[in-house]
N, C-alpha and C positions, 0 to 999 in steps of 0.2 A: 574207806576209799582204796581199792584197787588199782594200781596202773600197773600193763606191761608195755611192753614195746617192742615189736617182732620186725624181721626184717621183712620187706615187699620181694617178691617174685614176680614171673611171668604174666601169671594166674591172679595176681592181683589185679592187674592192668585197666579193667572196666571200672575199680571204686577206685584207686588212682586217678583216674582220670575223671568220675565224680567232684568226688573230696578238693580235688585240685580245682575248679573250676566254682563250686559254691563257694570255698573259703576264699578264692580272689575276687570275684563279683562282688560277694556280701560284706569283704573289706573296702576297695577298691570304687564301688558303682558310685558312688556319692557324688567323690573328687575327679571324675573321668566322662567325657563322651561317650554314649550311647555306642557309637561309631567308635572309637578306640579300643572300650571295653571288648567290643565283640569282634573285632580284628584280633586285638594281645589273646584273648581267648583260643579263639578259634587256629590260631598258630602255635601260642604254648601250649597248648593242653590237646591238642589232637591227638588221635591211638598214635598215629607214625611215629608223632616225636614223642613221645611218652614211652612208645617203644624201645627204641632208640638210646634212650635213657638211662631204660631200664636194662637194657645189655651192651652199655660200656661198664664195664670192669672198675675205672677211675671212679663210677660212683656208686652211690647207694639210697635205698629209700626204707623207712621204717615207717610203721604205722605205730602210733600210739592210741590205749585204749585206756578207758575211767570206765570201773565196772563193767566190762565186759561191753560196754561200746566206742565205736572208732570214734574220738575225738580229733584226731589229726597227724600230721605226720611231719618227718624230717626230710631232707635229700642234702645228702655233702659227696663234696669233687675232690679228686685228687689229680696232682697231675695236669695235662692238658686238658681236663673235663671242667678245669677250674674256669671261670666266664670271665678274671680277669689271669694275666700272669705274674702268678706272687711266687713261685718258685717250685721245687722240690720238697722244702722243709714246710710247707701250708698248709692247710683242709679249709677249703670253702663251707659254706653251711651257703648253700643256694637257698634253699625254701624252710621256712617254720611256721607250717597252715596249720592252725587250732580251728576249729567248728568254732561260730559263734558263740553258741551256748556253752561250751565246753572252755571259753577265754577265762582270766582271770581266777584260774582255779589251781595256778604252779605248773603249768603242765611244759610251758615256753622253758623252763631251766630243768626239768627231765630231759628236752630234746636239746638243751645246750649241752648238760652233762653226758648224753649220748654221743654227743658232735666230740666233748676233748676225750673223752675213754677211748674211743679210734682213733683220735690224730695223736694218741700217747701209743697208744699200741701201734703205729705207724711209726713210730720216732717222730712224728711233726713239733715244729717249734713252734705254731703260731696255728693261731684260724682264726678265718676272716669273712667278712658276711657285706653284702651291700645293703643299704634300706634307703628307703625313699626320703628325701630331706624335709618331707612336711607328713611322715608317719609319726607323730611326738612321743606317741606313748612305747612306741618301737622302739625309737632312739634314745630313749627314759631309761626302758627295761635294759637294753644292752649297757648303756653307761654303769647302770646299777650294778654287776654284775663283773664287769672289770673292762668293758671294751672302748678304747675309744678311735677316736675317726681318725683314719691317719693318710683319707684323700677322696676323690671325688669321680665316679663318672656316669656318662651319657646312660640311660635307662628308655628303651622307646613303648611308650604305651600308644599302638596302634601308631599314627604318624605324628606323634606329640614326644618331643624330647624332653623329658624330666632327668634330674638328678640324681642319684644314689649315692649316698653318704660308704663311703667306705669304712668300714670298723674293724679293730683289728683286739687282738688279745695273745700277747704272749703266754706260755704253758708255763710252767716252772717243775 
């Protein structure tokens, strides 16, 4: 078993914008409206904002790959690119999309271990992730791992307000 994990450029932007959009439907479609899914869609994952994204500086996006194919990727915030404000000393982990098939196979703690090797090489003290309060096995895997919830907020999928569980993890 092969993993690497490369950073996302410009030029990546059209499977970014892929990847992004199967891995949140194919998680996502179950528990969600028709109508909401394809609102949240159609506004997070557009080229503009995807663009946009991807040339603020505060963040970043990596693809990770199992045998020489994209299994999924990271994106973490620094800074004001962070969607809540936890500080100076923080790194957000916004997103951790695994391909379906490519799930339970270790790949979610290579992009965590990715996530604290930058927020150490940044000096950050902490990183923190939001997840949805009825993803169990999300909220499982992070517990497992050292994070726990340390508050709560608004999450709109299309015009439906859900929760996001705040999780946090000190570095040492």
């Amino acid at each position: 078993m092969t993993i690497n994990i490369k950073k996302c450029c410009r030029e990546d932007l059209p499977i970014l914008q892929e990847i992004s959009i199967e891995t949140y439907d194919k998680t996502f479609q179950d528990q969600n409206s028709p109508e909401n899914m394809k609102a949240y869609l159609e506004r997070a994952f557009n080229v503009k904002q995807l663009e946009k994204e991807l040339s603020d500086s505060s963040s970043e996006f990596f693809f990770i790959y199992l045998n020489k194919e994209l299994a999924g990727y990271l994106k973490v915030n620094i800074n004001d690119a962070q969607s809540e404000k936890m500080g100076d000393e923080s790194l957000e982990i916004e997103r951790i999309y695994i391909r379906y098939t490519f799930q339970r196979k270790g790949l979610g703690k290579y992009l965590i271990n990715k996530a604290m090797e930058i927020a150490r090489s940044q000096n950050k003290k902490n990183i923190w992730l939001g997840v949805w309060e009825e993803n169990e096995n999300a909220i499982d895997f992070y517990k497992k791992i050292g994070f726990v919830q340390s508050g709560a907020h608004s999450f709109y999928m299309g015009d439906e307000e859900q929760t996001d569980l705040i999780m946090k993890k000190t570095l040492v």
